[in-house]
C-alpha positions, -999 to 999 in steps of 0.1 A, spaced: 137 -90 -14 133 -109 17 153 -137 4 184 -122 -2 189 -108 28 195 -138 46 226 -146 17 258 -135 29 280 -117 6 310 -142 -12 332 -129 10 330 -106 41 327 -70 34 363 -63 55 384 -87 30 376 -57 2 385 -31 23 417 -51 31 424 -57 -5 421 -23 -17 442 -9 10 470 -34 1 465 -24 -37 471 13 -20 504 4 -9 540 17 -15 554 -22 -20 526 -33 -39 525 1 -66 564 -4 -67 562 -42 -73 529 -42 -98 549 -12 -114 581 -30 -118 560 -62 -130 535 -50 -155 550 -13 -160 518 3 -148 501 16 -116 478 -8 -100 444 1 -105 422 -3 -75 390 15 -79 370 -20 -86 379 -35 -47 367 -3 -34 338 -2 -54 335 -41 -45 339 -31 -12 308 1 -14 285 -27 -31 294 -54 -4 281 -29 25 251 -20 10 245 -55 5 249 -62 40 224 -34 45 197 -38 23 202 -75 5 191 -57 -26 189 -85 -60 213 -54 -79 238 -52 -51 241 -90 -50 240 -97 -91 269 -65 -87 291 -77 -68 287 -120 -84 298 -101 -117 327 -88 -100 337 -121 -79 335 -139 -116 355 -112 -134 379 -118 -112 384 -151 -114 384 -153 -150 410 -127 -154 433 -151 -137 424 -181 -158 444 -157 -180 475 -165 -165 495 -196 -174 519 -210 -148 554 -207 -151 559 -247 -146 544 -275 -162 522 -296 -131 534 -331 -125 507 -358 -135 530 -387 -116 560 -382 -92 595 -388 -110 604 -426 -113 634 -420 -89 613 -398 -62 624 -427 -38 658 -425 -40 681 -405 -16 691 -370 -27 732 -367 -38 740 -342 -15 776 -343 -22 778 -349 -58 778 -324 -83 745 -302 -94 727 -303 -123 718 -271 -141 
């Protein structure tokens, strides 16, 4: 038990508390809402935020396994995600070349 105490949590206990207060708010139920049709759900970064304390307090091996399972959860539910543009693998051929500021636009 002595050896975990020394680990810091992945992130500092305050950035939990931060998230799920944000997750709380007016503009972020009204946005999530109008995005996803839903209310946000925000129980998991308080609980994240309960574990990360005692943690702190007690370096427990469950706390710490806890709250890893949470951090990865995370972070695989936004693999889920797929981005709006295609990435770039090379910059365009005529990247060099002044813009045509007066010209007409392309759409």
């Amino acid at each position: 038990n002595g050896d975990t105490q020394c680990e810091p949590p992945p992130r500092v206990c305050e950035d939990y508390w931060s998230e799920f207060r944000h997750c709380k708010s007016i503009r972020n139920r009204f946005h999530h809402y109008y995005a996803h049709g839903t209310s946000p759900s925000c129980q998991q970064w308080k609980q994240d935020y309960e574990t990360c304390r005692e943690w702190e307090k007690h370096g427990s091996r469950e706390t710490k396994e806890a709250l890893q399972r949470s951090e990865r959860s995370r972070v695989a539910e936004q693999r889920n995600f797929t981005p709006v543009w295609e990435l770039r693998r090379e910059p365009p051929r005529d990247w060099h070349m002044p813009l045509n500021q007066g010209g007409p636009q392309d759409s």
